[in-house]
C-alpha positions, -999 to 999 in steps of 0.1 A, spaced: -616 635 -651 -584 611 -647 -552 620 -637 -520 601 -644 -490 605 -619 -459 590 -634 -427 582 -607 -395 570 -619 -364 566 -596 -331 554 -616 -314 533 -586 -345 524 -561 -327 512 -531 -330 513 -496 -315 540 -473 -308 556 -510 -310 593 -503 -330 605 -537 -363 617 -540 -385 583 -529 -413 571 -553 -435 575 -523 -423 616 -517 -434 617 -556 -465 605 -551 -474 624 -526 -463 657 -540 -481 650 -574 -515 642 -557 -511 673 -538 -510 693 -572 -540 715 -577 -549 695 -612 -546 664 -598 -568 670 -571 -597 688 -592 -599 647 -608 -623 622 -595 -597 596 -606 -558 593 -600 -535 563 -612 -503 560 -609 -477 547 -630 -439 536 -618 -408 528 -634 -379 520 -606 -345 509 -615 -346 527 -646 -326 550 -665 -338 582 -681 -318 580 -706 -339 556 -729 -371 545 -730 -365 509 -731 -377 492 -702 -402 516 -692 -436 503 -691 -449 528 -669 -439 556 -689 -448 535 -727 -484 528 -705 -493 564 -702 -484 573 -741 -510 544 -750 -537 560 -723 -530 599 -740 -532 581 -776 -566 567 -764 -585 593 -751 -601 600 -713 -566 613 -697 -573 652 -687 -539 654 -661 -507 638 -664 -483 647 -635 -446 643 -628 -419 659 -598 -398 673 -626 -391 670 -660 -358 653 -655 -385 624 -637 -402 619 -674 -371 624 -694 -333 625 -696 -328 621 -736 -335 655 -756 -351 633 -786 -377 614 -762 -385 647 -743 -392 665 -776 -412 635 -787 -434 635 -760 -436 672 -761 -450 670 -801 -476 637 -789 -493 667 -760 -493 692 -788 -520 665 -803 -539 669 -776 -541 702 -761 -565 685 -740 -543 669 -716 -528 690 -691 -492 680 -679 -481 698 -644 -449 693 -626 -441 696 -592 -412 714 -597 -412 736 -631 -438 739 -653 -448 724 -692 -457 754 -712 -473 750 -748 -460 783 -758 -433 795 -783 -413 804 -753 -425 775 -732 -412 750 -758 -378 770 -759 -376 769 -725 -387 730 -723 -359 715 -749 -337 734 -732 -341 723 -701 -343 685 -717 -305 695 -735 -296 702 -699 -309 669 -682 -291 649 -714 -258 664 -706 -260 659 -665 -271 623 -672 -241 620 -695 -215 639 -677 -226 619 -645 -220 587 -663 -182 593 -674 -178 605 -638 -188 570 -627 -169 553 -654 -139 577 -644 -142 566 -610 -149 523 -615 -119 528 -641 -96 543 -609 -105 518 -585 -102 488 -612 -65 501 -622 -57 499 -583 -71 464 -579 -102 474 -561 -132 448 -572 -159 472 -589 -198 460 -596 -215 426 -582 -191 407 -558 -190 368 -579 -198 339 -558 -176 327 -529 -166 363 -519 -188 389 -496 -184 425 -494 -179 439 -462 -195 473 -443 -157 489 -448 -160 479 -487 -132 452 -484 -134 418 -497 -131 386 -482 -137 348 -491 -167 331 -482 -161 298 -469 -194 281 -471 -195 294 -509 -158 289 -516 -157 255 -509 -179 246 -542 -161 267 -565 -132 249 -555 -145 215 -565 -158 231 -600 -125 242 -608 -113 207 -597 -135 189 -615 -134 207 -646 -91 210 -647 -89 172 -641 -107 163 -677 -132 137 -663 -161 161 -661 -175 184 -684 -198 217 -675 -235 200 -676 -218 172 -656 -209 194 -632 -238 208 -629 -262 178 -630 -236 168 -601 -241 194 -580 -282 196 -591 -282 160 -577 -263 162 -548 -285 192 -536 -257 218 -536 -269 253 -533 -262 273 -563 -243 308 -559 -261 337 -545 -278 362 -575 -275 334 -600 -296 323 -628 -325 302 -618 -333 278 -595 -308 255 -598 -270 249 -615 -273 252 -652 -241 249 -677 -241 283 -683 -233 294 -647 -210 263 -641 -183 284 -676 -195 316 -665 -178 310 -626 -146 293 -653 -140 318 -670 -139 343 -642 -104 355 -632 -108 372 -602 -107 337 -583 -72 336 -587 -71 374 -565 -60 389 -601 -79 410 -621 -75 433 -657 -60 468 -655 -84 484 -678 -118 465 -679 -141 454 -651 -159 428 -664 -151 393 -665 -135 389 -701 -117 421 -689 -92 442 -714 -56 449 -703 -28 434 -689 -36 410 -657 -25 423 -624 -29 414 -586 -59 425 -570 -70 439 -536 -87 408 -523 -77 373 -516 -75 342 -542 -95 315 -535 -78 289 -559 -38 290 -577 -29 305 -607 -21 274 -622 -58 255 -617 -72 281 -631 -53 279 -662 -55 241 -664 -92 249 -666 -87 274 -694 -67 249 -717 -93 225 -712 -121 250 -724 -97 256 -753 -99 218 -760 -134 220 -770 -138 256 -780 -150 257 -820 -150 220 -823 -185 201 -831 -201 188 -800 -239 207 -799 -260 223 -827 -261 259 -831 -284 278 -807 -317 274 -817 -315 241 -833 -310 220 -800 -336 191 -802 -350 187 -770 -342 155 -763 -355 146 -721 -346 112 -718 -310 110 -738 -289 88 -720 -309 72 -695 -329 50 -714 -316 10 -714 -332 -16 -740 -345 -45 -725 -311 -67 -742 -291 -46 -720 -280 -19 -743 -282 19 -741 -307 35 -760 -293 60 -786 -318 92 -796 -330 95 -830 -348 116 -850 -375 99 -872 -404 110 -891 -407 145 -873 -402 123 -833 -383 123 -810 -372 89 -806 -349 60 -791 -335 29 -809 -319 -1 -797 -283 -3 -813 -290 -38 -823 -319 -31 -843 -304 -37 -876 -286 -71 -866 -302 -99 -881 -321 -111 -854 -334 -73 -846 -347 -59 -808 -378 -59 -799 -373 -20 -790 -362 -12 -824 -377 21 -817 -399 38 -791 -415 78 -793 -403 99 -768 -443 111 -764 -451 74 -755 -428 76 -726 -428 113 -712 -463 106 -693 -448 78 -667 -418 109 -656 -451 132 -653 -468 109 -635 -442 99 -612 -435 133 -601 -470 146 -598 -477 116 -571 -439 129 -556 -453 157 -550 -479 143 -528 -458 126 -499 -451 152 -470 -420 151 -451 -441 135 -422 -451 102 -448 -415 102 -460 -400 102 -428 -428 75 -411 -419 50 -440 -384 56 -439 -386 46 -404 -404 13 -413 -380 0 -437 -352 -24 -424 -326 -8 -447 -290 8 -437 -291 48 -436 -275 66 -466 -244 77 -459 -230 112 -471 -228 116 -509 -199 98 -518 -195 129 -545 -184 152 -519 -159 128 -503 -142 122 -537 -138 157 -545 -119 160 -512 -93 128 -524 -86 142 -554 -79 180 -539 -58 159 -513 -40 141 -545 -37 169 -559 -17 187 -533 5 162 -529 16 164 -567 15 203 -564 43 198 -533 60 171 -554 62 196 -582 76 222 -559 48 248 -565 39 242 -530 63 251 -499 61 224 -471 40 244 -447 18 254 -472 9 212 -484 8 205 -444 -18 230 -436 -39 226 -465 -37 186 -465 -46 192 -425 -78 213 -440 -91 188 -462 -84 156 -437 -105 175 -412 -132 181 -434 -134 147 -449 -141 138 -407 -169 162 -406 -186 147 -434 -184 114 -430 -194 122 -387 -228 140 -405 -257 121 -395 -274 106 -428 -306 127 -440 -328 132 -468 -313 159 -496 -338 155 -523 -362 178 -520 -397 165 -526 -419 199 -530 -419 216 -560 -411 187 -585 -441 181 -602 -444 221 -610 -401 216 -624 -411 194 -647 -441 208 -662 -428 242 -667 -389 235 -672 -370 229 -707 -358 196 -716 -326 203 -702 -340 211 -666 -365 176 -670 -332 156 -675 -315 170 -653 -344 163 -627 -349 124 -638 -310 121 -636 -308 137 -602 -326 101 -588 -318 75 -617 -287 63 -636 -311 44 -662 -351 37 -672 -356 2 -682 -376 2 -713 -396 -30 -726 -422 -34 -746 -423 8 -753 -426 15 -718 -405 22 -687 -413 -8 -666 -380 -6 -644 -350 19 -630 -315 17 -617 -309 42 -586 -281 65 -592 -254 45 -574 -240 77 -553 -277 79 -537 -290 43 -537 -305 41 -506 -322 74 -505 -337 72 -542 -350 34 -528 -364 46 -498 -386 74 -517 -397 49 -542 -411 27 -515 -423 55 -497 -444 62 -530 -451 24 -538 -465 25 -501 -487 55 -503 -502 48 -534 -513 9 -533 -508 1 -496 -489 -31 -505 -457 -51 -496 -430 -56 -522 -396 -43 -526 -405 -13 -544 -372 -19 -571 -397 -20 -603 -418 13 -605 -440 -7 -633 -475 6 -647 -495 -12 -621 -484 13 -594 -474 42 -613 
């Protein structure tokens, strides 16, 4: 005989004061049916609502087990544990009524098969509907309170921490980089995946609870769009594209009003107007824009008898190039190789070669120091324009200067992570491979339908060059310069 214990718990957190999955548990095996079974399993759904049956594989599990055959006991703390939506409870109630076999026992209540018992049952799941649903206005009642006073409801956004009273306040270590996106973005020279192959490249942690691994486009409009950076937020909404009229807020700004609606204009710019195909239709191009033809000239991508390709511009000139066109395919397995012999050098053989080579140390990413000119050019117009009051340009131009002193006082040190790069590029999407060939290279040298050389990207010269000797080192133990990673070492 098996027995099925199902648990569910809608908000499964710690020092939550709700019945545990563990008390559950317990209380189900100690059921007189469960224990008469020489076999108990159990099945969990945590962080999940009662309300629907999406997302619960524990519960969906068990319906496939009944449908099957060989389940005698199926066991629950309540009914309110199994179900919190009158249609799914009386569902479930019609699938045991097939199979009269299968005893279902609560710990608190019982399931009765009976013209009373079913009465009683849907009910009791009418009951558990309307607390679920009167519970949820009550919360919406109470996030829609606090938002109309300018308290921040939901998931803090990156660059501010909540603290044990509740209140909000900036962090600095975070704060910092969403300053330089909104810079960045507002001044027009950079667009979103610039950004964030930028910040991808210069090794710049992304926000806490983001998306992935690393920055992605998505995250860089997502933090750009989000107006509770300025310390304002909507009066009737919570989210980010809140409704309402825009009002202050109960915690402090971290950039001016006006940046972040230079930022907006510019997303207007480009809103509804070409640029990439519709989702879905994205050709995943990996090495567009960082291919160069042996004449000197970028290599354009091109789609040609069902490849992804590159072409030499000059192709069609009289006297054509010899890379007229090359396959992508033909020149994705000297990336793979590359990083799957990165992957091999331990910080110990990185740092023992480093030391070897008679070369100047990398100094701090030049990225960094620019953002801070243009923040300190920027306050200087902002005072000019008289949106700033003296003491407020003096303090914040004394800010920046001291921080520009820090940086360029840090010793120099490796910031490209060598583990984990080989396993990035065979499991990420084109975008993600680009992103991890441009974090080391401005260009691929292509002759001949092959990559036979590469320029360093020039913000991180010296470091790319030291890793590529590093590798040239390791893998044929010979002299050389290690500035052409051709086919005889790679």
């Amino acid at each position: 005989m098996t027995a099925l214990i199902y648990v569910r718990q809608s908000r499964h957190k710690e020092g939550e004061r709700t019945v545990s999955p563990e008390v559950q548990e317990k209380l189900c095996r100690a059921l007189a049916a469960v224990t008469a079974c020489g076999r108990v399993e159990v099945f969990a759904d945590l962080d999940v609502s009662g309300g629907k049956l999406k997302g619960r594989r524990g519960l969906a599990e068990i319906f496939d087990r009944v449908s099957a055959g060989g389940v005698s006991v199926i066991a629950a703390y309540d009914q309110s544990r199994a179900f919190r939506n009158t249609s799914d409870a009386l569902a479930f109630y019609a699938l045991m009524e097939k199979h009269p076999e299968v005893n279902v026992v609560f710990v608190q209540g019982r399931f009765d098969r009976s013209p009373v018992g079913g009465f009683t049952y849907t009910t009791l799941a009418a009951a558990h509907e309307m607390e679920r649903r009167m519970t949820g206005e009550k919360i919406r009642d109470a996030y829609r309170y606090a938002t109309q006073r300018g308290e921040m409801v939901g998931q803090v956004p990156g660059g501010y921490r909540r603290e044990p009273d509740g209140s909000i306040v900036v962090d600095e270590a975070v704060a910092e980089t969403v300053r330089r996106i909104f810079q960045e973005y507002a001044s027009g020279r950079y667009s979103v995946r610039e950004i964030a192959r930028r910040l991808n490249a210069e090794g710049v942690a992304p926000l806490p609870r983001s998306r992935g691994a690393g920055w992605r486009f998505y995250s860089v409009a997502e933090l750009l769009r989000n107006v509770a950076y300025t310390g304002r937020t909507f009066s009737e909404s919570r989210r980010r594209k809140g409704k309402g009229e825009l009002m202050p807020a109960q915690w402090p700004a971290i950039i001016d009003v006006e940046l972040w609606e230079t930022a907006q204009r510019q997303f207007s710019r480009y809103s509804g107007r070409g640029g990439r195909r519709p989702q879905g239709h994205e050709r995943p191009y990996v090495l567009r824009g960082l291919l160069r033809c042996s004449c000197g000239a970028r290599l354009s991508a091109a789609f040609r008898y069902g490849h992804l390709c590159y072409q030499c511009p000059r192709g069609d000139d009289a006297k054509p190039c010899s890379e007229h066109r090359v396959r992508e395919v033909d020149l994705l397995p000297w990336a793979r190789t590359l990083f799957e012999q990165l992957d091999t050098l331990t910080p110990a053989d990185f740092a023992s070669t480093v030391a070897s080579l008679a070369r100047e140390p990398r100094n701090t990413s030049p990225g960094a120091l620019q953002s801070i000119q243009r923040s300190l050019e920027r306050g200087q117009q902002l005072f000019l324009w008289g949106h700033w009051t003296a003491e407020h340009y003096k303090a914040e131009r004394e800010r920046l200067e001291a921080l520009r002193s820090e940086l360029k006082a840090v010793a120099p040190q490796s910031s490209l992570e060598l583990r984990g790069l080989f396993d990035t590029w065979q499991h990420g999407d084109s975008i993600a491979r680009r992103e991890l060939l441009g974090a080391m290279f401005d260009c691929l040298h292509v002759s001949g339908g092959q990559i036979v050389g590469y320029t360093a990207r020039a913000d991180r010269q010296g470091e790319v060059l030291q890793i590529m000797e590093a590798l040239r080192r390791r893998v044929i133990n010979v002299g050389g310069d290690g500035l052409e990673p051709t086919a005889s070492w790679v």
